[in-house]
N, C-alpha and C positions, 0 to 999 in steps of 0.2 A: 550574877550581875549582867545587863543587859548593855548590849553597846547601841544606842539611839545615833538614827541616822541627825544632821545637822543642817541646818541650812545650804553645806557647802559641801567640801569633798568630807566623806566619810572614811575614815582609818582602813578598810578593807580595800578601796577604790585608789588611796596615798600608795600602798601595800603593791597596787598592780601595775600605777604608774610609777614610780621606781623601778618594780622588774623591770618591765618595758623602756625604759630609759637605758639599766646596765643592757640590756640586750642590743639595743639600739646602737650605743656606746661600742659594745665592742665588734660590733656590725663594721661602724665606722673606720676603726681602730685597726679591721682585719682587713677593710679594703685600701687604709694606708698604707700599710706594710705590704701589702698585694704592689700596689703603685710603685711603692720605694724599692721593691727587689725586680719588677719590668723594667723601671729608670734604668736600676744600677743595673742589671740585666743587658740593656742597650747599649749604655756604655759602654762596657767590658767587650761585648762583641765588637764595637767599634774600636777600643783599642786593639783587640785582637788584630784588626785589620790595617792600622794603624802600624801596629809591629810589625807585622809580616814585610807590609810593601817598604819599610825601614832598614829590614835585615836583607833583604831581597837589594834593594837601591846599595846597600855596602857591599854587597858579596860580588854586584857584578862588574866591581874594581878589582882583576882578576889576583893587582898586587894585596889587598884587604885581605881576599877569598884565600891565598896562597898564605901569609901569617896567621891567617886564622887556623889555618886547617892542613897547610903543608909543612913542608920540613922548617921554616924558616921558626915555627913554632915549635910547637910537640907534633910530632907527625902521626896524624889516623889512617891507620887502615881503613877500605874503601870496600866491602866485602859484597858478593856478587847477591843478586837479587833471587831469591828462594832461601838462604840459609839464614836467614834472622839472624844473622851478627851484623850488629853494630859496634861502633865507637862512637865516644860522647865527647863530641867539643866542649868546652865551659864557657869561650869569650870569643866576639866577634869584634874588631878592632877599629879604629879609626882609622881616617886616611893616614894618619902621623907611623900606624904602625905598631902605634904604642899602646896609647890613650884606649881604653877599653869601651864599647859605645856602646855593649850589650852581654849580659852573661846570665847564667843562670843562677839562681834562688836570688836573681835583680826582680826588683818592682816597677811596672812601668804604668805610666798613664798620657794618655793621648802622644804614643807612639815614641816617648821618650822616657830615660830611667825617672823615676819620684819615691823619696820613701812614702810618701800615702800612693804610692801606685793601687791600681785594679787589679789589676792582673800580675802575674810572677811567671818568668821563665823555667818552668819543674826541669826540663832536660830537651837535649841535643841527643839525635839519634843519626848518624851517617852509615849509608851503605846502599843497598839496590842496586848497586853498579849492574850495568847493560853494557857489553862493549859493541863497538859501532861496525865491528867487522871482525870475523872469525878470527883472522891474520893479524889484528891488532887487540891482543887481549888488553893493553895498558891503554886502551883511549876509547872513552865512552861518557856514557849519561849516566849519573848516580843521583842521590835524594838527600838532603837534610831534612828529616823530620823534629818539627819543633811544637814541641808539647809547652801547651801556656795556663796555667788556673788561674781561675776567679777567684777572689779578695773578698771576702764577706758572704753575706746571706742574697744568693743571687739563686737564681729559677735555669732548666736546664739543666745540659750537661755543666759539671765542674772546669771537666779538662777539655782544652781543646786543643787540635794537631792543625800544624799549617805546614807544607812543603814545599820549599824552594827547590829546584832544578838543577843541578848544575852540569857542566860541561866540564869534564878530568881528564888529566895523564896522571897514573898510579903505577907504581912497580906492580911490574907482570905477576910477579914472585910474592909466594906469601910471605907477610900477612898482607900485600897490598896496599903500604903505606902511597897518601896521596901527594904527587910530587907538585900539581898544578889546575887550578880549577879556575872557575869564570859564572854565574848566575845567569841563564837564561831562561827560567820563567819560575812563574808559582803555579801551587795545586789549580786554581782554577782559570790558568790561560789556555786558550785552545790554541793561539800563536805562539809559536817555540822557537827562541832564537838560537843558533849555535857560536861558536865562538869563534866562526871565521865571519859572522855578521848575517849569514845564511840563514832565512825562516822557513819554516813548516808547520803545517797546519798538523795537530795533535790533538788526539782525545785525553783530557785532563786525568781517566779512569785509566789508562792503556791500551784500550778495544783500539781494533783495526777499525780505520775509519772508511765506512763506505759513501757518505753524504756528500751534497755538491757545493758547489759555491757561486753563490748570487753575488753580483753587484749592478744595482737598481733593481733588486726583483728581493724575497722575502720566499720564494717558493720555486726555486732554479728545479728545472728538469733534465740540466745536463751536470756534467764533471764541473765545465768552467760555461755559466749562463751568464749571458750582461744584456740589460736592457733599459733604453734611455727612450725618453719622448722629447729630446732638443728637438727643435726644428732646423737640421743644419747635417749635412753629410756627417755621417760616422765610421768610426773606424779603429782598428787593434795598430797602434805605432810602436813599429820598435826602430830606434836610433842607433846609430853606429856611427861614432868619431876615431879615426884611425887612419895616419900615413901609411898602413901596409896597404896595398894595392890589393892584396887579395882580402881584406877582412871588410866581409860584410854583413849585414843586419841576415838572418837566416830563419823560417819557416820551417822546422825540421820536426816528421810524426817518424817515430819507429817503430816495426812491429814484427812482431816472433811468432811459430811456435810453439807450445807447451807453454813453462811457466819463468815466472822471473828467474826464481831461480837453478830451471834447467831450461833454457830455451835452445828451442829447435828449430831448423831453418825451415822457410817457407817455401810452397809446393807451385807448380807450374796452376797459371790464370788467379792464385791467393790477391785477394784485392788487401794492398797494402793503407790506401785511405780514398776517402772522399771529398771533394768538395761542391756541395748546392748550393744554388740558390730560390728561396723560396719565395711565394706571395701567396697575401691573403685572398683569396677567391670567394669569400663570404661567409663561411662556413667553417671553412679549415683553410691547413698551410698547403700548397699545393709545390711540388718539386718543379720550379721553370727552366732549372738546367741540372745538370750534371757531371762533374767530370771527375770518374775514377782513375786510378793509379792501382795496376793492374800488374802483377810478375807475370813476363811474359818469355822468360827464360827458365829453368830447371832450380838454380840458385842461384843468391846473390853473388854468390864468387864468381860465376859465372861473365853476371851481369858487369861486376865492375873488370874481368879480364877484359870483355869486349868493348865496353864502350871507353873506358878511362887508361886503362894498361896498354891497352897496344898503337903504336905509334902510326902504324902502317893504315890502320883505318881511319885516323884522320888525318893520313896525306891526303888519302884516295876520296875523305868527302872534301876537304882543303880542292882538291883536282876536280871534281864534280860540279861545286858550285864555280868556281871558275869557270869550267865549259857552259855552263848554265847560263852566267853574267854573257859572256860573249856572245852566245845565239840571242840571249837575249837586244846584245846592242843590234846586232848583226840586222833582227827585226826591224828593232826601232828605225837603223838608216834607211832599209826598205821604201819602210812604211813614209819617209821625210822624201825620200827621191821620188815618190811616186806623188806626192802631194804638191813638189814642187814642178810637177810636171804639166801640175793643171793649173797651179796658181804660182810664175815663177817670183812674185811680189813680196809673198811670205817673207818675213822679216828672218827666217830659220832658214831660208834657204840662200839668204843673199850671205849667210857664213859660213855655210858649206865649206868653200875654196878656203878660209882660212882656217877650217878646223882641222885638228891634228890625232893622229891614232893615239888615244887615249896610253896606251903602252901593254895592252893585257895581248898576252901570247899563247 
């Protein structure tokens, strides 16, 4: 039997449109569910980020930080950075102390707990302790690592890690329970506060930071570059309010020697610093002045026996300028007695007869 074409679509031509329909269909089908896991995908990052700056904003209530994670709680060891041991918090607290405002296998959405949360806190990981100075193994910078998963069929990684900063006092003694802690930053701040309110500029990975710092400039070619186009005098201010008689605003460059931490004193003509001033001359910067700061002693010790420690050398400049002022006046009458000799009208000269020796001897 013979299948005869029809006026219209023919069974073969139905047969291809249909395929091409389910193709079509599930074309669509695969770029919704593409769409709906980038959504939820966006989302979930966003909560992530949402969380972090949540638990970050509680922990740097150093009282929060301290029941979460110090003795007032379950007390964690705090273990030094290279040995991968941790200790796992479970609950970040409210201000009350109490009230739990974060924990793990919680679900969170838009930075707060939900049961249809996106996201779930998998685990708390504490340690990396750095102490801040040889002689203080109990007081440094440690890490809370916070592992967070995504909630459904999302794109990417699963898990993600976000780290808060913190600032501790931890027994010296293992296991290095944490006695005292305070948040000053997250993984991705280059500004790092410490806990007496003090910042530093930080590389978020741990590298030694060698780069400068602009303000008005996007491409500083010094340590510290600042550049403004006001039109109006400019200038570096620093203020000093204080009834001590000797506390004042200070300018202070130091320089060594070797290295930070072996420094060695500096050598006879060592130029201690600079300071220029430049103009533009059309082309380039041209150096208009210069004035070094020069050791021009053997050592600093030296320098400060002679000029600051011994008493006797500033009687004798104290005596110096003294003799100095006097020949100076000495001049000056001179120079008025001779002047009134020619013009006795001068109005300096008619006070002569009442002026009195100043008193310098």
């Amino acid at each position: 039997m013979q299948i005869r074409a029809s006026g219209g679509f023919g069974l073969l031509d139905l047969i291809v449109s249909m395929a091409l329909s389910v193709i079509i269909l599930a074309g669509i089908t695969s770029v919704q569910n593409l769409a709906g896991q980038m959504t939820l995908n966006m989302e979930q990052e966003n909560d992530v980020t949402l969380l972090h700056a949540e638990i970050f904003k509680h922990l740097k209530d150093s009282n929060i930080c301290r029941a979460s994670l110090g003795p007032t709680g379950a007390p964690f060891g705090v273990a030094n950075i290279g040995t991968n041991i941790y200790s796992n918090p479970t609950q970040i607290f409210q201000k009350d102390l109490v009230t739990v405002a974060f924990q793990t296998n919680g679900t969170y959405k838009h930075g707060q707990f939900q049961a249809n949360g996106r996201i779930q806190i998998q685990r708390m990981d504490l340690g990396d302790f750095e102490a801040d100075a040889p002689t203080k193994p109990g007081t440094g910078k440690a890490k809370l690592n916070i592992y967070m998963q995504k909630i459904g069929a999302s794109i990417g990684s699963n898990v993600i890690m976000r780290v808060v900063r913190l600032q501790v006092n931890r027994d010296p003694v293992a296991p290095n329970n944490l006695l005292n802690c305070v948040a000053i930053g997250g993984d991705s701040e280059v500004w790092q506060r410490n806990a007496d309110g003090s910042i530093f500029y930080n590389d978020p990975n741990g590298n030694n930071i060698s780069g400068n710092l602009g303000i008005g400039t996007n491409s500083p070619s010094e340590i510290v570059h600042i550049v403004t186009e006001t039109p109006s005098d400019q200038s570096v201010k620093i203020s000093s309010y204080s009834n001590d008689p000797v506390t004042d605003p200070n300018f202070t460059t130091a320089k060594a020697r070797g290295t930070e931490a072996a420094k060695a004193p500096l050598l006879l003509d060592d130029e201690m610093n600079a300071l220029y001033a430049r103009g533009w001359e059309g082309s380039q910067w041209a150096d208009a002045a210069y004035m070094p700061a020069q050791l021009a002693i053997n050592s600093i010790k030296e320098f400060h026996n002679e000029w600051l420690g011994s008493n006797k050398f500033i009687d004798e400049e104290i005596r110096r300028l003294k003799n100095k002022l006097r020949d100076t006046k000495n001049q000056n009458d001179e120079l008025r007695n001779h002047f009134c000799q020619i013009d006795p009208s001068w109005q300096s000269c008619k006070l002569i007869s009442a002026q009195k020796p100043d008193g310098l001897k």
